[in-house]
C-alpha positions as CSV (number, residue, x, y, z in Angstrom):
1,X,0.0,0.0,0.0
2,X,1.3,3.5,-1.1
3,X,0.8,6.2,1.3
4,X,0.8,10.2,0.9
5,X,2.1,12.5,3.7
6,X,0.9,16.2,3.6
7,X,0.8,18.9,6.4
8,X,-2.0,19.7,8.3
9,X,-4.1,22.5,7.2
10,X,-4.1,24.5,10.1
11,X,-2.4,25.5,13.6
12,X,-4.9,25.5,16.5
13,X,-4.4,29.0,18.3
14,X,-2.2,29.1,21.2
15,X,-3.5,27.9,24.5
16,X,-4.2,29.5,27.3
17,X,-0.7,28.3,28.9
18,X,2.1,26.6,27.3
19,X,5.4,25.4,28.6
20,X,8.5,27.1,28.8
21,X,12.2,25.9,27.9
22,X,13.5,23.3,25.9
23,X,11.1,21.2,23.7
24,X,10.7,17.8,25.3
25,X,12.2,14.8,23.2
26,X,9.7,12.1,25.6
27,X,6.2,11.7,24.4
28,X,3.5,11.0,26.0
29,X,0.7,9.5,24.3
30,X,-3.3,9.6,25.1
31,X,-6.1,7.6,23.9
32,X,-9.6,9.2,25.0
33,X,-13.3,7.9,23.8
34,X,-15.8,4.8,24.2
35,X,-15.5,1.0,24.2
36,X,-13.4,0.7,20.6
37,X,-10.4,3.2,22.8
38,X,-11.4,0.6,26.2
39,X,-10.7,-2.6,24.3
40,X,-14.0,-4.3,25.3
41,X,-13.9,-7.3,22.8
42,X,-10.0,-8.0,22.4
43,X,-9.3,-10.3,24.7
44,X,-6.6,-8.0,26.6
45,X,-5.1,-6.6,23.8
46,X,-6.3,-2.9,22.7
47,X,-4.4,-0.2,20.8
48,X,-2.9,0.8,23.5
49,X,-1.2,-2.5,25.0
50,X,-0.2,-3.0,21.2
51,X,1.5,0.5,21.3
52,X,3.5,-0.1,24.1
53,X,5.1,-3.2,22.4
54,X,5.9,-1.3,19.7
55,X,7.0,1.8,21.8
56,X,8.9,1.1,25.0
57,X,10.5,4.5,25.5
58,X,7.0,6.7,25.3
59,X,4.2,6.7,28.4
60,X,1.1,5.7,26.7
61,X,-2.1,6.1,28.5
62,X,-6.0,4.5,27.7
63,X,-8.3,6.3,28.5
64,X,-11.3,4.6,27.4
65,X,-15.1,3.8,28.6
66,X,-16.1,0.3,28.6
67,X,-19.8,1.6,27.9
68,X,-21.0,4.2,25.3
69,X,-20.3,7.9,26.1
70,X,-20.6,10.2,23.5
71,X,-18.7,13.5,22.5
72,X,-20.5,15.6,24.8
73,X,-19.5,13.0,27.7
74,X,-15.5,13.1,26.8
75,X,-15.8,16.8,26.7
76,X,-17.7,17.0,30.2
77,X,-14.7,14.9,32.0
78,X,-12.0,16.6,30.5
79,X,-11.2,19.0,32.9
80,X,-11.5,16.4,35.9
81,X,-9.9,13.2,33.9
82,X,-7.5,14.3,31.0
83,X,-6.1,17.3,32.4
84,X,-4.3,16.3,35.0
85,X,-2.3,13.4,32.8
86,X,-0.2,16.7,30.9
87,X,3.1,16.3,31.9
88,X,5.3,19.6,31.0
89,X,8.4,17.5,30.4
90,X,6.7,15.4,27.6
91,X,5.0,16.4,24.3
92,X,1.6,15.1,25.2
93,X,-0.7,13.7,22.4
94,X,-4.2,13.0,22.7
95,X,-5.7,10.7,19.6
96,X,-9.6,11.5,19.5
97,X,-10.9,8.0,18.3
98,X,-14.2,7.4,18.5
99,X,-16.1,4.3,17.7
100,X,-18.9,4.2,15.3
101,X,-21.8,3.9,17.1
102,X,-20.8,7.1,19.7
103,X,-19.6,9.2,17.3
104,X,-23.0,8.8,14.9
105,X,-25.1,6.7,16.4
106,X,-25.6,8.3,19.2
107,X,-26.6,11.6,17.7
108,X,-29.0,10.2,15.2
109,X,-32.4,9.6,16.2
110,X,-34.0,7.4,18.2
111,X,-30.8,7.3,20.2
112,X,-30.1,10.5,20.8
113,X,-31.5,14.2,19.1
114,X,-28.7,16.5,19.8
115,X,-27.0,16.1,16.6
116,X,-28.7,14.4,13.8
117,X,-26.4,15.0,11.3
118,X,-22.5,14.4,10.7
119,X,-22.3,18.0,10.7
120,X,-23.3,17.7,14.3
121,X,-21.0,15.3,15.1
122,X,-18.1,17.1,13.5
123,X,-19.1,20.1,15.4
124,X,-18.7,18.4,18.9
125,X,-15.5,16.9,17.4
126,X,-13.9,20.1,16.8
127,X,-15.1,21.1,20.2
128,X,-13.2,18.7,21.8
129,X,-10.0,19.6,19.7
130,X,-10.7,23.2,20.6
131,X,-10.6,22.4,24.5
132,X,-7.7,19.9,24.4
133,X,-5.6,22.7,23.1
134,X,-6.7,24.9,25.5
135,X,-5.2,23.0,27.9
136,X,-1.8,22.6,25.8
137,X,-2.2,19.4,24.3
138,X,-1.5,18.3,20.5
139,X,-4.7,16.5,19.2
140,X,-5.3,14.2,16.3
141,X,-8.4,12.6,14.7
142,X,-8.5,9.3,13.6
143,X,-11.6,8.5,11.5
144,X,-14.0,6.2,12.6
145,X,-14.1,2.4,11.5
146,X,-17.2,0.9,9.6
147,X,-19.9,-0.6,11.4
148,X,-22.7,-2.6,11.5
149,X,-25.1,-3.4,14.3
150,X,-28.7,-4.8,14.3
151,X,-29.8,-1.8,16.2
152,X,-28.4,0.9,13.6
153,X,-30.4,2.1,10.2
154,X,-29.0,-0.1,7.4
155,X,-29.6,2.5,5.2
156,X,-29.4,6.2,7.0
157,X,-26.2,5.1,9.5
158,X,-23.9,4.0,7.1
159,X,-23.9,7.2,4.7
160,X,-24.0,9.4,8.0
161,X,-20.7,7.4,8.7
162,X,-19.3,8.3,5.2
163,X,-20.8,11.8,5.3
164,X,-18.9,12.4,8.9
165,X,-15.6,10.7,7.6
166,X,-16.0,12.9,4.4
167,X,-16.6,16.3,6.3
168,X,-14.0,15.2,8.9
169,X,-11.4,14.4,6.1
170,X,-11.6,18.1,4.3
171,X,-12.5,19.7,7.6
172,X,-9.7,18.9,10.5
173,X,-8.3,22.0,10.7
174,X,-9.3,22.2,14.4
175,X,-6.7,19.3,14.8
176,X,-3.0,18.9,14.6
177,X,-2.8,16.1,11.7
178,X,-5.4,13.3,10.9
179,X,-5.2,9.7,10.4
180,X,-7.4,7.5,8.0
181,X,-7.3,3.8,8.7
182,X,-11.2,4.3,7.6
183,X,-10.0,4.0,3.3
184,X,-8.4,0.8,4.7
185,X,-9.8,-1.9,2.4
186,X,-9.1,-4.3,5.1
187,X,-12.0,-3.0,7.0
188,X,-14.4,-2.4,3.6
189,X,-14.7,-6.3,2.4
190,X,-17.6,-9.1,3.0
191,X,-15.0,-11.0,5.5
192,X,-14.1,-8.8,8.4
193,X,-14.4,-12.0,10.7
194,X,-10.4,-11.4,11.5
195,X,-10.7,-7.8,12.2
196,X,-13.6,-7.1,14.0
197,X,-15.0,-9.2,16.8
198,X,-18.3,-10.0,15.3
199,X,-18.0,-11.1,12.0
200,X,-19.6,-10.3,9.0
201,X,-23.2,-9.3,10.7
202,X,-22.0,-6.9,13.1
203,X,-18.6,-5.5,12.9
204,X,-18.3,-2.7,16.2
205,X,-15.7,-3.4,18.1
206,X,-12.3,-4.8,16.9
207,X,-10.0,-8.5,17.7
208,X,-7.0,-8.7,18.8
209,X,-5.5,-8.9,15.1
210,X,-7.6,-6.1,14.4
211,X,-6.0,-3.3,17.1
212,X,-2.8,-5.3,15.9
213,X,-3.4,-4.4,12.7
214,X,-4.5,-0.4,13.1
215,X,-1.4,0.0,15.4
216,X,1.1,-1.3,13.6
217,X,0.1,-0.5,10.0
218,X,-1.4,3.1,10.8
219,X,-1.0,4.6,14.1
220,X,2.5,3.4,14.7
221,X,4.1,4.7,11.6
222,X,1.6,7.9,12.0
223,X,3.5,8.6,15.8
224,X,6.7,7.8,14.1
225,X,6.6,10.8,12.0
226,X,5.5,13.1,14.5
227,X,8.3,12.3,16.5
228,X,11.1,13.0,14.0
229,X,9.4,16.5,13.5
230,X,6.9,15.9,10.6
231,X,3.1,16.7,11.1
232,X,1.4,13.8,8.6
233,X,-1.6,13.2,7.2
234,X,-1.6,9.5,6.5
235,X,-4.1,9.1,3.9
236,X,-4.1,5.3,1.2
237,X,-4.4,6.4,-2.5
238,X,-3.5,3.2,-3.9
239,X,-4.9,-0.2,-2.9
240,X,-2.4,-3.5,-3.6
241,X,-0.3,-3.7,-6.3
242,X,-0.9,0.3,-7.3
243,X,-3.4,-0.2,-8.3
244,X,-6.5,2.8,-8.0
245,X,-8.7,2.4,-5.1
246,X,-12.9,2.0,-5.9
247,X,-14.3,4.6,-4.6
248,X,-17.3,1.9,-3.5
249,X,-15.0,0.7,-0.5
250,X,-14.2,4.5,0.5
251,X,-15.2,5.4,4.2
């Protein structure tokens, strides 16, 4: 797979405090959101206990809910539960990866009226990138994995999901840099059995191969880069032997 590496469109303004001296070489890594960040169905392994294999040397912290929370619920216990993990001697990182059904479903009706629409949910994203800097951290949106689930709209939830991925994709300049494992055709085929936990009739939350997979073929090379200086956006333009991706398999 071929990847292209741009800058990100657009510094966040400066926070309300930032920290003087030297710039830190440690980093210090935070995952923040619902069940999919939590690791419910993955046996013990979740991105974050994946991470840490692959990078001794940083702190990386999971910060996940077991149960659904939306948006409006990370952005609530910021102050109280992400806050206190900045460390001025450490460029601190939050990645803002939400799982399907919280970052959609739960703003479409009947589960929730707030924000029926993937402008909606863009909106609270960009709220919670707007606060996280406030406070002095970096933040970075990853966008959200396919999904299926008896429960959701076969027809309305999965263009919402493309329609919020879309808007997220030409529209992150509240955050620092974006990552798209979304485009991966991994997780776009009829046999998702080895990625997510639920096979081919419900695909929410992901296996242990599956946070393998995202950590080591996206996020890991993604925090790579942001290390040695660069601010990527890690988006797939070409599937498997070069050639063009279909459009149809686009998330």
């Amino acid at each position: 797979m071929t990847y292209v590496y741009r800058q990100a469109q657009h510094r966040p303004a400066r926070p309300r405090w930032v920290p003087s001296g030297p710039t830190p070489t440690a980093w210090k890594w935070i995952f923040h959101g619902a069940s999919l960040t939590a690791g419910n169905q993955g046996g013990g392994t979740t991105i974050t206990t994946v991470l840490s294999t692959l990078r001794p040397s940083d702190t990386i912290v999971n910060q996940g809910h077991s149960s659904g929370v939306q948006t409006s619920d990370l952005v609530a216990e910021f102050a109280s539960v992400i806050a206190p993990l900045y460390d001025p001697g450490k460029n601190n990182v939050i990645f803002f990866w939400d799982g399907a059904l919280n970052t959609i479903d739960f703003n479409t009706p009947p589960f929730g009226a707030q924000n029926a629409s993937a402008a909606g949910a863009l909106s609270e994203a960009n709220g919670y990138a707007d606060l996280a800097h406030s406070y002095g951290f970096k933040v970075h949106a990853v966008t959200v994995l396919p999904a299926i689930d008896g429960e959701l709209d076969p027809i309305t939830f999965p263009a919402m999901l493309r329609d919020y991925n879309d808007l997220l994709r030409a529209n992150y300049s509240h955050f620092d840099g974006l990552v798209n494992p979304a485009t991966d055709p991994k997780f776009n085929t009829n046999d998702t059995s080895i990625y997510f936990d639920d096979g081919t009739t419900a695909r929410v939350h992901l296996t242990a191969a599956g946070y393998t997979y995202v950590a080591t073929t996206w996020l890991n090379p993604y925090m790579t880069l942001l290390a040695a200086g660069t601010v990527p956006t890690l988006l797939p333009v070409f599937g498997s032997g070069g050639a063009a991706r279909s459009t149809l398999l686009r998330l």
